[in-house]
N, CA, C and O atoms as a Tinker XYZ file with bonds, in Angstrom:
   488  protein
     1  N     -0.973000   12.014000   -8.068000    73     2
     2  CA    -0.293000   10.745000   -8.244000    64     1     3
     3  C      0.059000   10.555000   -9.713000    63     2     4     5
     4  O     -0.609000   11.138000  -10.567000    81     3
     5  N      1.007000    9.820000  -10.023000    73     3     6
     6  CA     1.969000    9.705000  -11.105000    64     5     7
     7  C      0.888000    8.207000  -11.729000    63     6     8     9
     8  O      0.237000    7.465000  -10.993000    81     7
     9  N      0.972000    8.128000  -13.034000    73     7    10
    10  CA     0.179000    7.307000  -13.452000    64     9    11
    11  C      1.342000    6.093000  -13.634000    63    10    12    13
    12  O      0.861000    5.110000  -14.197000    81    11
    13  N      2.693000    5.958000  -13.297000    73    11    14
    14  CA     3.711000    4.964000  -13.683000    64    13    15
    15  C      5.125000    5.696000  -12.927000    63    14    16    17
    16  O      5.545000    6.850000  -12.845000    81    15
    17  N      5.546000    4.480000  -12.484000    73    15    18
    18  CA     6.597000    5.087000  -11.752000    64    17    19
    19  C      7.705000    3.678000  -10.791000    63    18    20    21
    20  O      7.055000    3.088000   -9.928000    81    19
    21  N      8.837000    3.328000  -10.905000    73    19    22
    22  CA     9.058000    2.366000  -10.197000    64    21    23
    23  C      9.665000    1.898000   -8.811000    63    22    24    25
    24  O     10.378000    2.523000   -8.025000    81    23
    25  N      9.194000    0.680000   -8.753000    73    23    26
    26  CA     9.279000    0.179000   -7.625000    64    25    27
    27  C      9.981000   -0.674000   -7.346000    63    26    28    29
    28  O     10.786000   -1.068000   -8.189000    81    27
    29  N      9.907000   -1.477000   -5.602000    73    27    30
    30  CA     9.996000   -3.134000   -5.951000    64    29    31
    31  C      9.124000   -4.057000   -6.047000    63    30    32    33
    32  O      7.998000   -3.905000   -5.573000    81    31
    33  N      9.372000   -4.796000   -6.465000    73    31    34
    34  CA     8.341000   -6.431000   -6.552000    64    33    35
    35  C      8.717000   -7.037000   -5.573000    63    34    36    37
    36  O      8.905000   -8.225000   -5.832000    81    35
    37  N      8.979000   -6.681000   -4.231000    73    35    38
    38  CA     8.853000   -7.695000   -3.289000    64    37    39
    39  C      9.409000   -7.078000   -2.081000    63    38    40    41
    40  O      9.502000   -5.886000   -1.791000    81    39
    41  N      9.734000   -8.045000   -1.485000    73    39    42
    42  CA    10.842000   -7.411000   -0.136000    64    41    43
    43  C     12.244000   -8.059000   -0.284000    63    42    44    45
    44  O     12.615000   -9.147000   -0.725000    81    43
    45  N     12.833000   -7.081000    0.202000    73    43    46
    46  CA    14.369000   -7.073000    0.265000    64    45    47
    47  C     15.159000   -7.405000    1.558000    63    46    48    49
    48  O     14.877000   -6.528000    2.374000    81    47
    49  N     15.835000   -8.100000    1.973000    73    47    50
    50  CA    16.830000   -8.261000    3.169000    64    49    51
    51  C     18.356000   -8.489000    2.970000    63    50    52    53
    52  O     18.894000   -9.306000    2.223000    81    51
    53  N     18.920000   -7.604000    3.786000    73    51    54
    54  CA    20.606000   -7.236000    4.097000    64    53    55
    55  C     21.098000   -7.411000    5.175000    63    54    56    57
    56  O     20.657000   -6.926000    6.216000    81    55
    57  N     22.147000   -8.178000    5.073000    73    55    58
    58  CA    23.145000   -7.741000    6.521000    64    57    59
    59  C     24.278000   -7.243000    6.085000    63    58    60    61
    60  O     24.849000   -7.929000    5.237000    81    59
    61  N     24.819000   -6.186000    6.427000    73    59    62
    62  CA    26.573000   -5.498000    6.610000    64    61    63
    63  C     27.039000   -5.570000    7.367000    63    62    64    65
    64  O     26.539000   -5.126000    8.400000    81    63
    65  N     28.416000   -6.225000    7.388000    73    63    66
    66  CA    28.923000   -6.144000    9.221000    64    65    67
    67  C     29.945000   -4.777000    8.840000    63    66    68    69
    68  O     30.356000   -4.697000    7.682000    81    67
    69  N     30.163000   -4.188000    9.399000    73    67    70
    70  CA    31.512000   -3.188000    9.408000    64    69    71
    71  C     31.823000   -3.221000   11.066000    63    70    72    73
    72  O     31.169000   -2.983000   12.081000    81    71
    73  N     33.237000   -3.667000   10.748000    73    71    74
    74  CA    34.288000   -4.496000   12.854000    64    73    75
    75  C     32.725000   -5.393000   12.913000    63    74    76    77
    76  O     31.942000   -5.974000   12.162000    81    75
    77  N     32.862000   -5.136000   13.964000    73    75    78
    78  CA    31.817000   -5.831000   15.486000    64    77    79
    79  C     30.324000   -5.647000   15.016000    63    78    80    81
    80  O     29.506000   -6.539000   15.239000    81    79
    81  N     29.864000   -4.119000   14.159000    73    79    82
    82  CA    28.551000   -3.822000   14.136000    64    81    83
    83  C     27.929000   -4.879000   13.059000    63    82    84    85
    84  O     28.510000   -5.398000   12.106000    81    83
    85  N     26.460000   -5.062000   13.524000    73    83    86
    86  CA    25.520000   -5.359000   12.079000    64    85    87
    87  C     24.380000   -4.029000   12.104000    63    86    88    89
    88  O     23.810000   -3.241000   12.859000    81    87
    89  N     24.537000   -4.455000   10.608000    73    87    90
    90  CA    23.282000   -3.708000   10.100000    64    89    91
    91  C     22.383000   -4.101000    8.926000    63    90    92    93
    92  O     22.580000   -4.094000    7.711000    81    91
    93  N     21.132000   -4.513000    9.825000    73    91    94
    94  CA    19.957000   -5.361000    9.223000    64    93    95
    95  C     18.797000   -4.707000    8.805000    63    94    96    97
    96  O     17.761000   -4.537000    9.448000    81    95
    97  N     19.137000   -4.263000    7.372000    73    95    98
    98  CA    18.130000   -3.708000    6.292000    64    97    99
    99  C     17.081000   -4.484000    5.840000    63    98   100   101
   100  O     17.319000   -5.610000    5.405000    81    99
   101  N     15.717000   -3.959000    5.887000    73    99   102
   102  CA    14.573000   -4.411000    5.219000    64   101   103
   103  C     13.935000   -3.338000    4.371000    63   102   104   105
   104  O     13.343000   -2.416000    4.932000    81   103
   105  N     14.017000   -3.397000    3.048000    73   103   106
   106  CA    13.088000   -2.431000    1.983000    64   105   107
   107  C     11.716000   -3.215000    1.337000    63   106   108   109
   108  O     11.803000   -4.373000    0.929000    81   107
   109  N     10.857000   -2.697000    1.308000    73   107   110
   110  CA     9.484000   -3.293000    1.142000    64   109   111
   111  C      8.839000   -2.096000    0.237000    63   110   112   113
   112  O      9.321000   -0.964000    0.271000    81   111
   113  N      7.980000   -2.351000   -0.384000    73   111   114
   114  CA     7.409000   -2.018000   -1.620000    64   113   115
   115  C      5.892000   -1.563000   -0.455000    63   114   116   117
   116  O      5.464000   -2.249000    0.473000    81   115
   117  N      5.292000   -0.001000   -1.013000    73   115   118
   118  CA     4.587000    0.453000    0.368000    64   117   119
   119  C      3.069000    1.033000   -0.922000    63   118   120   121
   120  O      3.236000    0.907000   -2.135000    81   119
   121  N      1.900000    1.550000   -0.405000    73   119   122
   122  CA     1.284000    2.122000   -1.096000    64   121   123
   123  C      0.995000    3.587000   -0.579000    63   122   124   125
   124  O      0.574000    4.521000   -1.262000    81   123
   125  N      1.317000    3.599000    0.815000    73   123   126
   126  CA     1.164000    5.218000    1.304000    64   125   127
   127  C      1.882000    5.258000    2.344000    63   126   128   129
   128  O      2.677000    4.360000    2.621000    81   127
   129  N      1.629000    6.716000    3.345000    73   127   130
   130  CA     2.270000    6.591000    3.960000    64   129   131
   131  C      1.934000    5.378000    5.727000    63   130   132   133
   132  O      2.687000    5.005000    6.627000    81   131
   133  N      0.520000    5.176000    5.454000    73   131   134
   134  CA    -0.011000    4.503000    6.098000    64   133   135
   135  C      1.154000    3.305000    6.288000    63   134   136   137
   136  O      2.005000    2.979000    7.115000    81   135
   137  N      0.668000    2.886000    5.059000    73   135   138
   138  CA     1.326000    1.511000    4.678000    64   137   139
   139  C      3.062000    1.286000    5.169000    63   138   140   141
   140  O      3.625000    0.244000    5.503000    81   139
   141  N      3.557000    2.546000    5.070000    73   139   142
   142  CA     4.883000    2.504000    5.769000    64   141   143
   143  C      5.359000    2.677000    6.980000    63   142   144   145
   144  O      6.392000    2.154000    7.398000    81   143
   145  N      4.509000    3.545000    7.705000    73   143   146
   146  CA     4.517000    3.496000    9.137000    64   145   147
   147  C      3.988000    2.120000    9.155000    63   146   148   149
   148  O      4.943000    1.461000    8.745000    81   147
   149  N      3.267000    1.514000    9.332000    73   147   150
   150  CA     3.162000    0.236000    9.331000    64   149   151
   151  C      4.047000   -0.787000    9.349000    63   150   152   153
   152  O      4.017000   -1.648000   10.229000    81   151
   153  N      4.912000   -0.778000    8.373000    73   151   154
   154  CA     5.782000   -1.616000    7.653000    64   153   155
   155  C      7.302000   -0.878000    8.964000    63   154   156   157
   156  O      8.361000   -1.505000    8.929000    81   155
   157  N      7.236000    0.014000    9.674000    73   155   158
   158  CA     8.296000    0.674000   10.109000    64   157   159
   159  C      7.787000   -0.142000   11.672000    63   158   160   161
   160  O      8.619000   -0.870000   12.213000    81   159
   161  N      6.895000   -0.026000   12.089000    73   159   162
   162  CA     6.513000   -0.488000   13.180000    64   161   163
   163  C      6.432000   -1.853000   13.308000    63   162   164   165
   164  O      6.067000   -2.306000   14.393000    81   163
   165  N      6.807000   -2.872000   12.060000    73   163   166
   166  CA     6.737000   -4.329000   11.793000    64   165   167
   167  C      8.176000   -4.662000   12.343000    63   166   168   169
   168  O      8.391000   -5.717000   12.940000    81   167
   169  N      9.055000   -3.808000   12.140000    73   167   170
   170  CA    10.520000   -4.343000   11.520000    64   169   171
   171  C     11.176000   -3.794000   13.239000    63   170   172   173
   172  O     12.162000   -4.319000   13.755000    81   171
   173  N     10.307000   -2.578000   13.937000    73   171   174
   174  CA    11.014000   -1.964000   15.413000    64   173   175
   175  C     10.479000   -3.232000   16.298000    63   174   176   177
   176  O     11.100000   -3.666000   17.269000    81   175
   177  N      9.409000   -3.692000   15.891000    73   175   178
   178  CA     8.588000   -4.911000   17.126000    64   177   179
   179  C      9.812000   -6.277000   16.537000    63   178   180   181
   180  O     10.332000   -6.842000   17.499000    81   179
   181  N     10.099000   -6.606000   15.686000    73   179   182
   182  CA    10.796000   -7.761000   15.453000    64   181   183
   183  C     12.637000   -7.802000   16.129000    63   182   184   185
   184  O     13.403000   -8.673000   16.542000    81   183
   185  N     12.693000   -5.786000   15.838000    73   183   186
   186  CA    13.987000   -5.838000   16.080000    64   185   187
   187  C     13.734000   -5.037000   17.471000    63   186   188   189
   188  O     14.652000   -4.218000   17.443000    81   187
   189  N     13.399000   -4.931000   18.026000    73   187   190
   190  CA    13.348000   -4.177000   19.197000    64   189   191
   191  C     14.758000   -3.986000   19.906000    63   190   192   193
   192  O     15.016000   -2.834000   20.254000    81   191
   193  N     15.768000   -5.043000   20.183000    73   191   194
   194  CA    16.558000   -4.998000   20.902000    64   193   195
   195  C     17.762000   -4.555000   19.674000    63   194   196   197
   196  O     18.507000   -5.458000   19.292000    81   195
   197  N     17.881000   -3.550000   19.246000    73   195   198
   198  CA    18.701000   -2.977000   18.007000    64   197   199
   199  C     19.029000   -1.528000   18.914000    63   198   200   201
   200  O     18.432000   -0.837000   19.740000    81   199
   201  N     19.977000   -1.531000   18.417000    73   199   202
   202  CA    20.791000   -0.467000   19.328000    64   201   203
   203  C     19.792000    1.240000   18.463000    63   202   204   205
   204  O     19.476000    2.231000   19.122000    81   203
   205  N     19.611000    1.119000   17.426000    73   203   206
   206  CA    19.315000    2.096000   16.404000    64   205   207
   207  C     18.094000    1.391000   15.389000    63   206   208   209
   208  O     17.993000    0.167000   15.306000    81   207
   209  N     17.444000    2.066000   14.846000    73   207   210
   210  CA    16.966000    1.792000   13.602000    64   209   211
   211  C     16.220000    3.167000   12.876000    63   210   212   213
   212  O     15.082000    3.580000   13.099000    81   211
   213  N     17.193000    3.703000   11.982000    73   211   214
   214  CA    17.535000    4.777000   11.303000    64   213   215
   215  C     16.458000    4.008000    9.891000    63   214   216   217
   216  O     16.506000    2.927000    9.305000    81   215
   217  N     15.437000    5.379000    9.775000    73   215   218
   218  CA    14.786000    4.561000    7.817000    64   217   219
   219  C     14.456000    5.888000    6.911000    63   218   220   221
   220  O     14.488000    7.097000    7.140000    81   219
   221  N     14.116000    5.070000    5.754000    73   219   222
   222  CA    13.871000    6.251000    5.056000    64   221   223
   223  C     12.481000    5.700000    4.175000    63   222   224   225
   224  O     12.243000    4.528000    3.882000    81   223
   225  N     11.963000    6.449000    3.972000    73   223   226
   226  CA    10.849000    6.035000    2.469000    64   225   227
   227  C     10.676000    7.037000    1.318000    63   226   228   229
   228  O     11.275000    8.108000    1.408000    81   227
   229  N     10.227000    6.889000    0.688000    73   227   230
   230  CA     9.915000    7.946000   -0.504000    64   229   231
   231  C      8.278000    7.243000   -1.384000    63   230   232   233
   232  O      8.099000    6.093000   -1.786000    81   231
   233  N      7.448000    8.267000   -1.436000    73   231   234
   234  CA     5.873000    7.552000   -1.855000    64   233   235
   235  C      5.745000    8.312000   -3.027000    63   234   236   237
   236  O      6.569000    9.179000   -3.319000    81   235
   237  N      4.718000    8.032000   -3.754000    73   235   238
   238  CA     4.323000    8.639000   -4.725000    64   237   239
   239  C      3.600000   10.124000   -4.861000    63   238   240   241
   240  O      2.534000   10.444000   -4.335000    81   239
   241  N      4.212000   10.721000   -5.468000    73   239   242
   242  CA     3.335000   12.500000   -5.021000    64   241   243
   243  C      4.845000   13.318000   -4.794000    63   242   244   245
   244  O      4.768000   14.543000   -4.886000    81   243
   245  N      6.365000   12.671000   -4.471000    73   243   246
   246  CA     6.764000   13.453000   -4.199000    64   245   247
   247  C      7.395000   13.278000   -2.430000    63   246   248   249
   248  O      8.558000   13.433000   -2.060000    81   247
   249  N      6.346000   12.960000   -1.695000    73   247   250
   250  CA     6.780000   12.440000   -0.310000    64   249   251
   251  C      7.970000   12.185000    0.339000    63   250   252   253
   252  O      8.186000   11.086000   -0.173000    81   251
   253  N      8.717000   12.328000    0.929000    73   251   254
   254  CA    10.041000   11.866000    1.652000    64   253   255
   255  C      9.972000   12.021000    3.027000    63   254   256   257
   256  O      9.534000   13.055000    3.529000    81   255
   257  N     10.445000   10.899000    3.801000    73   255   258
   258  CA    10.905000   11.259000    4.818000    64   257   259
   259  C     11.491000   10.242000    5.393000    63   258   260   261
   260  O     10.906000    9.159000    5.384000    81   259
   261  N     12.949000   10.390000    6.103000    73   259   262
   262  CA    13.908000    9.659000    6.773000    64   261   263
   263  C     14.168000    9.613000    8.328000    63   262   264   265
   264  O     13.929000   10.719000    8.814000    81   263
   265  N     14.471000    8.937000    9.014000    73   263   266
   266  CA    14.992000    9.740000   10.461000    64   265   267
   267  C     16.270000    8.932000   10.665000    63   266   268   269
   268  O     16.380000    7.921000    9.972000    81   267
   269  N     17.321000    9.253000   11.576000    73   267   270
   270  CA    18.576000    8.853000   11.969000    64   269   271
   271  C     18.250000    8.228000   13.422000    63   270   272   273
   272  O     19.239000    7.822000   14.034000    81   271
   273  N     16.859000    8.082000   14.125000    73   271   274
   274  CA    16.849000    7.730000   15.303000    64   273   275
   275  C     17.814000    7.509000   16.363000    63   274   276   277
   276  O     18.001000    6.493000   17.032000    81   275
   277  N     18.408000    8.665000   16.404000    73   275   278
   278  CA    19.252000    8.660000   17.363000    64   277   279
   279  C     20.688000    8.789000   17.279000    63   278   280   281
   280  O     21.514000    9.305000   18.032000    81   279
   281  N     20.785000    8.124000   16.051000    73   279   282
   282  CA    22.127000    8.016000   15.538000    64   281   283
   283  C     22.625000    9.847000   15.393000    63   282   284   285
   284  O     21.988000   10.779000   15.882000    81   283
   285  N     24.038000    9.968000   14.510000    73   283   286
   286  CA    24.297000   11.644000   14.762000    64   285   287
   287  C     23.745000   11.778000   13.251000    63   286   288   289
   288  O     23.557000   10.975000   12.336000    81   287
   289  N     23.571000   13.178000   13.419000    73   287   290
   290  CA    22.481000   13.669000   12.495000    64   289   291
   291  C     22.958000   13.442000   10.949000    63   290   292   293
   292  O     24.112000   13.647000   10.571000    81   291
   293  N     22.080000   13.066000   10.259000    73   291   294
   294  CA    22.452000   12.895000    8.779000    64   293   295
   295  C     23.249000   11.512000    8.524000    63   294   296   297
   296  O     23.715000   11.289000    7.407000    81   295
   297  N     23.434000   10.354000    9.853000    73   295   298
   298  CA    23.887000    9.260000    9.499000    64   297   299
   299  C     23.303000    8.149000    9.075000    63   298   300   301
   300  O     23.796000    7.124000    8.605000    81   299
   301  N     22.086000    8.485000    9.310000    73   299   302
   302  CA    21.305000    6.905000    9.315000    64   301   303
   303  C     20.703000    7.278000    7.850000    63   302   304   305
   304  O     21.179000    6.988000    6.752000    81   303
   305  N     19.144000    8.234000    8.242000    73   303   306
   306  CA    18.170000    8.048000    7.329000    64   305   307
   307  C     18.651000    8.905000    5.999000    63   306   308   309
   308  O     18.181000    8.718000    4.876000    81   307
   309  N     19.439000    9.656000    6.248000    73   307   310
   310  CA    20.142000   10.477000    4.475000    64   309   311
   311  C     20.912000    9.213000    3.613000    63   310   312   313
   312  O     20.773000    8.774000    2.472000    81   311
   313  N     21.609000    8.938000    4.519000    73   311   314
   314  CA    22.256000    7.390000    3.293000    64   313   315
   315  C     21.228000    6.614000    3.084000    63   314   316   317
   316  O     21.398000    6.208000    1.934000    81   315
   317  N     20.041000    6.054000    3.590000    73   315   318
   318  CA    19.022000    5.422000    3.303000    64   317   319
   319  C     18.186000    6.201000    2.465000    63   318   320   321
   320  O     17.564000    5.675000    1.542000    81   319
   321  N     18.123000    7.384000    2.706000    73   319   322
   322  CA    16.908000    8.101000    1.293000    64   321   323
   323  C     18.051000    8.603000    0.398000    63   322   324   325
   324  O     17.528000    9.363000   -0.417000    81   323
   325  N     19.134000    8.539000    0.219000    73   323   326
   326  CA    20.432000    8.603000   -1.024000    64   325   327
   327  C     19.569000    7.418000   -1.674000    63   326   328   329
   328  O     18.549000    7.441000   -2.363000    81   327
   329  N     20.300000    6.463000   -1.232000    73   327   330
   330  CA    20.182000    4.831000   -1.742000    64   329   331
   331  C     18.677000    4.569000   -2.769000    63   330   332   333
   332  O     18.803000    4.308000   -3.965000    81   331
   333  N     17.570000    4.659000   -2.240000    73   331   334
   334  CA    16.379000    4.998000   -2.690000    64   333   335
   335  C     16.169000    5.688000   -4.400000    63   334   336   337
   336  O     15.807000    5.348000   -5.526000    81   335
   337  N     16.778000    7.091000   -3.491000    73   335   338
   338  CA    16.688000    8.203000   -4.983000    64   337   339
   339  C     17.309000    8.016000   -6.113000    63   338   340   341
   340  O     16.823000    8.268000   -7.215000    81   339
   341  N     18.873000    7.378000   -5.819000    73   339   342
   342  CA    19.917000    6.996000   -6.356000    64   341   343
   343  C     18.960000    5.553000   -7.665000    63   342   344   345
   344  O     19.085000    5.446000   -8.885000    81   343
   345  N     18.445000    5.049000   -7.078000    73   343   346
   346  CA    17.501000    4.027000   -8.237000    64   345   347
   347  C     16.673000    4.400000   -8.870000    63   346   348   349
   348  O     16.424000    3.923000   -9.977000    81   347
   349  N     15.843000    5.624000   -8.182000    73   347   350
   350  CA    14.375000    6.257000   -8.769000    64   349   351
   351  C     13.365000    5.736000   -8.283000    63   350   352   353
   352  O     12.341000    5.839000   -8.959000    81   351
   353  N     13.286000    5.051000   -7.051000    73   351   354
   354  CA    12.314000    4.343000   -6.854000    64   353   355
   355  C     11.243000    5.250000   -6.235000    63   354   356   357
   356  O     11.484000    6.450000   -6.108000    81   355
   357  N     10.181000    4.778000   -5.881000    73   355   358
   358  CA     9.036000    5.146000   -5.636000    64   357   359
   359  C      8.220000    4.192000   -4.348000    63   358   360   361
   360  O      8.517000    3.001000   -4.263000    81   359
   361  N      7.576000    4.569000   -3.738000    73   359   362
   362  CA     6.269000    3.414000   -2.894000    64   361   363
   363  C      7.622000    2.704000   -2.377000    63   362   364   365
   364  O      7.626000    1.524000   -2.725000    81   363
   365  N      8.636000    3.028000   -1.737000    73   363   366
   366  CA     9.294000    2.238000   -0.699000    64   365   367
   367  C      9.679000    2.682000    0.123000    63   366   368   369
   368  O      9.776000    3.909000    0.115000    81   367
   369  N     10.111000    1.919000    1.290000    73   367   370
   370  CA    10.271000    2.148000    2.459000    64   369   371
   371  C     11.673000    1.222000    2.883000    63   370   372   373
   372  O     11.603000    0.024000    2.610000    81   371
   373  N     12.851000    1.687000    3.491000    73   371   374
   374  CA    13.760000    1.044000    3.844000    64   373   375
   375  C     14.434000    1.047000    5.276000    63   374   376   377
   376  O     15.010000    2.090000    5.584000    81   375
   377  N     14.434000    0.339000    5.896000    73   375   378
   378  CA    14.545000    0.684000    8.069000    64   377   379
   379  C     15.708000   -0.231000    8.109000    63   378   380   381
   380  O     15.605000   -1.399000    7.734000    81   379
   381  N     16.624000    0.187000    8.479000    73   379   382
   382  CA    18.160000   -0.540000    8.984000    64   381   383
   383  C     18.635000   -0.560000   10.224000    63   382   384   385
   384  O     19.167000    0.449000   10.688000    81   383
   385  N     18.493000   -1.914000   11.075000    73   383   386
   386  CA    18.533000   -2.143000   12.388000    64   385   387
   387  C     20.084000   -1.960000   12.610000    63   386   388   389
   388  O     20.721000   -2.391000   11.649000    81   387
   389  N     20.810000   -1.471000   13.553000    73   387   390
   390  CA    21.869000   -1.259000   13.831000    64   389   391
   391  C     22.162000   -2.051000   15.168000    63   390   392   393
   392  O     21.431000   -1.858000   16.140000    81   391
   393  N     23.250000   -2.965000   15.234000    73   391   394
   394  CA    23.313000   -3.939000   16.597000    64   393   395
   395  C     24.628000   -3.451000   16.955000    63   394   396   397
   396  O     25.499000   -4.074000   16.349000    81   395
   397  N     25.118000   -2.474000   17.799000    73   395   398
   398  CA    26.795000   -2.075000   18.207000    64   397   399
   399  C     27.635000   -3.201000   18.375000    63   398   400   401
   400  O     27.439000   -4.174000   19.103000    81   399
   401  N     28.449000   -3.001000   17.738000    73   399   402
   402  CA    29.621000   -4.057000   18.053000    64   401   403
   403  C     30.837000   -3.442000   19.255000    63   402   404   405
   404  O     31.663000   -4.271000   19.636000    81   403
   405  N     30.894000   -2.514000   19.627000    73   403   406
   406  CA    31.871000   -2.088000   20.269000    64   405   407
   407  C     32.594000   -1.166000   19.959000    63   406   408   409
   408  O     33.085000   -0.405000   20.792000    81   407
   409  N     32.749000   -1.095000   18.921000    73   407   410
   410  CA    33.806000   -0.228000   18.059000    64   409   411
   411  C     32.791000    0.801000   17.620000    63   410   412   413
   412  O     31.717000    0.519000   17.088000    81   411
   413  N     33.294000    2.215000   17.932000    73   411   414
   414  CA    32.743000    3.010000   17.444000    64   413   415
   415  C     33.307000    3.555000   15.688000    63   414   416   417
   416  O     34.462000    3.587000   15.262000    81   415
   417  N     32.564000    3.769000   15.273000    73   415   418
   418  CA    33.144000    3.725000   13.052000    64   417   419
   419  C     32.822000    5.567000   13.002000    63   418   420   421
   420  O     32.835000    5.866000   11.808000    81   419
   421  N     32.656000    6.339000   13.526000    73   419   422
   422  CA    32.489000    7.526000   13.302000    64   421   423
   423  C     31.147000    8.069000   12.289000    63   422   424   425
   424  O     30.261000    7.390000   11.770000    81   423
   425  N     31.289000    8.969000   12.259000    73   423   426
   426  CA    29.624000    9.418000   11.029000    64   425   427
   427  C     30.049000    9.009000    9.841000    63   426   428   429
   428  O     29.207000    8.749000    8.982000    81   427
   429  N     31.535000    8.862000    9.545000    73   427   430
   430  CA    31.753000    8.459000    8.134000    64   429   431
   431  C     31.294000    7.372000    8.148000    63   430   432   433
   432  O     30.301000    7.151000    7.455000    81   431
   433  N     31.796000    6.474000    8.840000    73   431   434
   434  CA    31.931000    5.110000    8.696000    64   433   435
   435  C     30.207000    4.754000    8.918000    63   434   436   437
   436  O     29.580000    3.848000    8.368000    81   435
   437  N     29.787000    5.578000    9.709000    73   435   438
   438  CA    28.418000    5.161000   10.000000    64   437   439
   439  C     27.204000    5.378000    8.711000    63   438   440   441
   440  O     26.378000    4.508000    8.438000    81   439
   441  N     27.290000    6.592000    8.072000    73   439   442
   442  CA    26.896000    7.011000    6.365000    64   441   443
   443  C     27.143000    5.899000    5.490000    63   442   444   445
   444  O     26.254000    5.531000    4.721000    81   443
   445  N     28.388000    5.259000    5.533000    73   443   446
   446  CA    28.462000    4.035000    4.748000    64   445   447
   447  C     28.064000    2.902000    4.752000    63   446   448   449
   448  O     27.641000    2.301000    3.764000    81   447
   449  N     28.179000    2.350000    6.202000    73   447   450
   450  CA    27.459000    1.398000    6.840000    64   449   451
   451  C     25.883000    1.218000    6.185000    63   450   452   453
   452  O     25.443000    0.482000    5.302000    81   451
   453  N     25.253000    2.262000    7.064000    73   451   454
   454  CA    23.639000    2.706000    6.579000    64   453   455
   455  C     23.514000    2.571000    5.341000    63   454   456   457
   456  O     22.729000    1.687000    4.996000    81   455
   457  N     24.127000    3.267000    4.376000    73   455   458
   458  CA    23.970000    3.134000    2.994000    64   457   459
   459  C     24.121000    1.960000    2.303000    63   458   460   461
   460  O     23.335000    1.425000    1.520000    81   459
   461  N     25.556000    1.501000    2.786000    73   459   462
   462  CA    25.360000   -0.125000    2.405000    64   461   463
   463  C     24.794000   -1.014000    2.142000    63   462   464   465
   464  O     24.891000   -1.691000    1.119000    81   463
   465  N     23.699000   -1.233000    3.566000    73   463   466
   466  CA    22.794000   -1.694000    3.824000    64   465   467
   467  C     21.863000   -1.763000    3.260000    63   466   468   469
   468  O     21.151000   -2.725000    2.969000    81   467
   469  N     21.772000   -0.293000    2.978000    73   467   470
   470  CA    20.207000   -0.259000    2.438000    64   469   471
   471  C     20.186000   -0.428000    0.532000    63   470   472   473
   472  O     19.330000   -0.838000   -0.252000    81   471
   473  N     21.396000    0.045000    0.383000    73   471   474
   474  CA    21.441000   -0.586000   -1.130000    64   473   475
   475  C     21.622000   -2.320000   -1.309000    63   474   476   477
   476  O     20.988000   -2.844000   -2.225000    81   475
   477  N     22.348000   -3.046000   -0.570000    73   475   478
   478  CA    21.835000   -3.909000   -0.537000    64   477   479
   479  C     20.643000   -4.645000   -0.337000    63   478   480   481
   480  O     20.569000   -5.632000   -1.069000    81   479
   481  N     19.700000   -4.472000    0.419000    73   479   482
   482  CA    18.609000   -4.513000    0.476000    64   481   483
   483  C     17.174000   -4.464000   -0.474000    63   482   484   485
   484  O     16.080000   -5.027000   -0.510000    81   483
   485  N     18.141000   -3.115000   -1.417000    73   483   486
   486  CA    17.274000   -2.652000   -2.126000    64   485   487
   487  C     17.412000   -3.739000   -3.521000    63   486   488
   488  O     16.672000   -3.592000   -4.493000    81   487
């Protein structure tokens, strides 16, 4: 473990609409990976009825890991652990609920979306 390294001071919340879709980002400040599965399983019980919820985290030591839950590969949780790295952060965790609007936005549109989100958030 890194003796200094940054974070956030709090929690974060986003909405992006792109057409019809939302996408409802929460980033939270984590201490392991405990603490983020945790924090991942807070945000699937609240949002349960979310078409998707694609996240990413990054911990101290080095740690990463994202998933696209479902979404097509590399759409969800890579723009969410971009967003992350892109600040330098550390000990966070970021999960972006996806609600379909109808309109399908393609992987592009969907990479941006996600990312959006989660930089807002952040």
């Amino acid at each position: 473990m890194s003796d200094t390294y940054l974070t956030l001071g709090g929690t974060g919340e986003a909405e992006v609409r792109v057409l019809a879709s939302r996408f409802l980002a929460v980033a939270r400040s984590v201490a392991d990976r405990d603490e983020a599965e945790a924090a991942l399983a807070e945000h699937r019980r609240l949002r349960f009825d979310a078409s998707h919820l694609p996240f990413a985290y990054a911990l101290d030591g080095g740690e990463t890991r994202s998933s696209d839950d479902g979404e097509p590969s590399g759409t969800g949780g890579r723009p969410i652990l971009t967003a992350i790295e892109r600040r330098g952060l550390v000990g966070v965790v970021v999960s972006v609920a996806r609600y379909f609007g109808g309109t399908k936005l393609g992987t592009g549109g969907l990479s941006r979306a996600f990312g959006s989100a989660a930089e807002a958030a952040l």
